[in-house]
C-alpha angles and dihedrals in degrees: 000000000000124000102255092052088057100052094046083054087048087054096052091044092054091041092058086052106054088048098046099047102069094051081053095052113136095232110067131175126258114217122188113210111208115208126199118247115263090243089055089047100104120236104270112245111246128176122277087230121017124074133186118240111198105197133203099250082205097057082031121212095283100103084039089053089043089059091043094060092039096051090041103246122163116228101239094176133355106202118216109197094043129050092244147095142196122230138188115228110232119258100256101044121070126238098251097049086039087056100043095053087052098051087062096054112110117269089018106144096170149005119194143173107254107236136222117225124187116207079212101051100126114251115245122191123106119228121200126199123203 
């Protein structure tokens, strides 16, 4: 290895140093994360019409597809890369009975609201520092 090399090495070394101590440093900050209570946590905002229906890969979605067709949802979205799908209830039928009748089809794991989540929601839990 030449000198120069080997300096340029020296330096990023160095480099990585310098930006690795002070994550290492002995004293450390303790933070406190207050949560809400559970009574003060608002109610999640769901739709009105489409619901998520987690199934059992072993038992597979036919019997889920076959209640589908025989209750009259509509397929909103068949995910590929999880064994789910999300329906939409029909519209004579409410979301609670919609859901009920779902969570007693064959290989049905879950059934779930589908949630609405806002990127502009505002964050709310509160960090202290000591």
């Amino acid at each position: 290895m030449n000198v120069s090399r080997v300096r340029k090495l020296v330096l990023v070394w160095l480099a990585i140093i310098n930006m690795v101590a002070p994550l290492t440093s002995c004293k450390t900050r303790e933070q406190k994360i207050d949560l809400l209570p559970v009574s003060s946590v608002p109610v999640q905002e769901h739709s009105p019409e489409v619901f998520l229906v987690m199934y059992d890969e072993k038992v597979g979605k036919e019997p889920l597809l076959k209640a589908i067709k025989t209750y009259g949802c509509e397929v909103k979205y068949d995910y590929s890369i999880i064994t789910g799908m999300a329906l939409r209830k029909p519209k004579d039928k409410t979301l609670e009975e919609t859901m009920a009748l779902f969570r007693a089809v064959k290989g049905v794991v879950s059934v779930d609201y589908d949630h609405v989540y806002r990127l502009t929601d505002p964050i709310r839990p509160r960090l202290e520092t000591r």
